[in-house]
N, C-alpha and C positions, 0 to 999 in steps of 0.2 A: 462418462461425462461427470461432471463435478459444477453444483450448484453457489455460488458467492454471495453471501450477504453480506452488507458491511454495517455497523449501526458506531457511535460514537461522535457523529461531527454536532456541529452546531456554532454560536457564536462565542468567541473568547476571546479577552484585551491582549493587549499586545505584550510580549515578556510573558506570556500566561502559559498553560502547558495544555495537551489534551490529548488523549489514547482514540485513534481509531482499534473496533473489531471486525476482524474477518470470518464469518461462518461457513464452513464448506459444509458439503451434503452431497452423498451420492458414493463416486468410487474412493479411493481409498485414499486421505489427503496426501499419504506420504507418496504417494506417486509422482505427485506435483510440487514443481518450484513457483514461489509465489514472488510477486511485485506487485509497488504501488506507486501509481500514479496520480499527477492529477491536470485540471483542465479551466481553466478561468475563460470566462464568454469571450468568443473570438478568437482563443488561440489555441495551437496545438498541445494536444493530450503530451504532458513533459514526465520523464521517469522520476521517480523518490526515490526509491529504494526497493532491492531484491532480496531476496534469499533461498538458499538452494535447498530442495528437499530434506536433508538430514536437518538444518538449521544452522550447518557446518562454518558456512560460506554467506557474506552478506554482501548490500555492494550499496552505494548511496551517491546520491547526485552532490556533486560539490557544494551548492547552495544549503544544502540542508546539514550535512556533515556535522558531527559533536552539536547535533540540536535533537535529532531523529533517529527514533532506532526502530529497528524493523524483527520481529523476534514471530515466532511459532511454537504452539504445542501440538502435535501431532495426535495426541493422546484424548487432546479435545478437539481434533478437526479445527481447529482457531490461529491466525494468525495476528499480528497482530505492530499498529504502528503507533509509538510514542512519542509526541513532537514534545518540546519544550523552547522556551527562548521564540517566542512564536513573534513572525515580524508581522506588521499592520501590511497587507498584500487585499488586491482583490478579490471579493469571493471565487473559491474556488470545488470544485467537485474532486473529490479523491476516490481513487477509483482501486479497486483490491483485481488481482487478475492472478490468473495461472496457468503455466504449459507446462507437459510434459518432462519428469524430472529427469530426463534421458537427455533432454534439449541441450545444444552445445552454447556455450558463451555464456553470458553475465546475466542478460536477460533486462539490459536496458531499452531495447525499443519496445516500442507497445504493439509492433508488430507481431514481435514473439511468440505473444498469450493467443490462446483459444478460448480461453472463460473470464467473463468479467463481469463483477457484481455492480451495481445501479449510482454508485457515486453518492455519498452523501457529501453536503454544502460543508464548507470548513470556511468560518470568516473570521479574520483576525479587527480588530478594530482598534484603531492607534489612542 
């Protein structure tokens, strides 16, 4: 198994930038392909962005595309999401997850993951 912390969110204006991190713990990050999500009150948990074990391969919701980039150091067990160009959106929860890096496909639904760290708040404020 493999343990997920995520620490980084918190409130920023709108146009502003701000780095989610991801901390694994336990078996060996590179086993695992990561994504990140997120979730605003009421509606379904939507994908951001993936990335495949090596760091090789990335993959990103349209919405966010040339704003967000999703990156990994293996080396420090961290993964890790940088938003920039950030729009005024409802508070949201972003959520770091990970399956198996054997797993086949892109690893856009939130079906995919077996491990998911606790979501910190991300608010944009116009």
């Amino acid at each position: 198994q493999v343990q997920l912390v995520e620490s980084g969110g918190g409130l920023v204006q709108a146009g502003g930038s701000l780095r989610l991190s991801c901390a694994a713990s336990g078996r060996t990050f590179s086993n695992y392909a990561v994504g990140w999500f997120r979730q605003a009150p009421g509606k379904e948990r939507e994908f951001v962005a993936a990335i495949s074990w090596s760091g090789r391969s990335t993959y990103y919701a349209d919405s966010v595309k040339g704003r967000f980039s999703i990156s990994r150091d293996n080396s420090k067990n961290m993964a890790y999401l940088q938003m920039i160009s950030l729009k005024p959106e409802v508070p949201a929860l972003y959520y770091c997850a990970a399956r198996d890096r054997s797993a086949l496909g892109a690893g856009v639904a939130y079906s995919e993951y077996d491990y998911w760290g606790q979501g910190p708040q991300v608010t944009v404020s116009s």
